[in-house]
N, C-alpha and C positions, 0 to 999 in steps of 0.2 A: 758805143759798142765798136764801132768802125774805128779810133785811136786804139781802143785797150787790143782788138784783136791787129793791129798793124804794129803795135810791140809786141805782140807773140810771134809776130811772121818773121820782123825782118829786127837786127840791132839797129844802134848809134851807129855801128860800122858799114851798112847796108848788105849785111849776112845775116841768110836766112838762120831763122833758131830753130835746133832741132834738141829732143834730150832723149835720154836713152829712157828704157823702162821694161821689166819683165812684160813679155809678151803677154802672156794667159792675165795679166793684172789691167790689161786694155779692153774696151766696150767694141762691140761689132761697129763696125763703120770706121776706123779709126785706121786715118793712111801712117804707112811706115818703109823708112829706107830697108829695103835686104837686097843684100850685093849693091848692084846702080842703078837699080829699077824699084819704082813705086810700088809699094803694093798696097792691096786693102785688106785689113784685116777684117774677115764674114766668116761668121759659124765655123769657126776652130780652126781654121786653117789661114795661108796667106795669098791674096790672089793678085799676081802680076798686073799691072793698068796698063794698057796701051791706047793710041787713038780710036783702037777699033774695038776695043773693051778689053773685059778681065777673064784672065790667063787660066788657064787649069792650076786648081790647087796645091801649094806646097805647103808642107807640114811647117806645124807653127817652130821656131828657136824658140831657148832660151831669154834672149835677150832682143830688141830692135830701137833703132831710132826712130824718134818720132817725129812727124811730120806735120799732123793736125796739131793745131795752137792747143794751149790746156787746157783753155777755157772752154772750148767746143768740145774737147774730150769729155769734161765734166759734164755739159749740157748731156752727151750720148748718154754718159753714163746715170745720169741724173730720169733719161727715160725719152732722149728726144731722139727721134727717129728719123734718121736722116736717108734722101731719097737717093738708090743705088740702080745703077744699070742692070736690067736683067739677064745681062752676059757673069755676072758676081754669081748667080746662082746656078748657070750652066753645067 
């Protein structure tokens, strides 16, 4: 597990891999680049991550990079519920 998701993180070139993907086609919990800041994608909307937690909500785009590996995307979306700061539902 720990090989398959450390070639979804990083290449052969040691850059991180990210791929694009309609927004609204993504499971809740799923981090993504908008602008230079992380966000997490929770209940339709996008919320900023900082050290001290997540941000007030911006409306979802069109489109975003992704930042969670595939394979854990799949896992969310397959039903696995993965554990979020309670500042994501502030």
């Amino acid at each position: 597990m720990d090989d398959v998701l450390q070639r979804e993180r990083i290449d052969h070139d040691g850059a991180k891999v990210t791929w694009r993907s309609p927004a609204r086609a993504l499971p809740d919990g799923t981090m993504v680049a908008f602008g230079t800041t992380p966000h997490l994608l929770w209940r339709g909307a996008l919320r900023p991550w900082s050290f001290r937690g997540y941000g007030a909500p911006v409306a979802l785009p069109a489109e975003v990079v992704v930042l969670t590996p595939r394979s854990v995307v799949a896992a969310i979306a397959q039903g696995y519920v993965p554990g979020v700061d309670a500042s994501a539902s502030a």
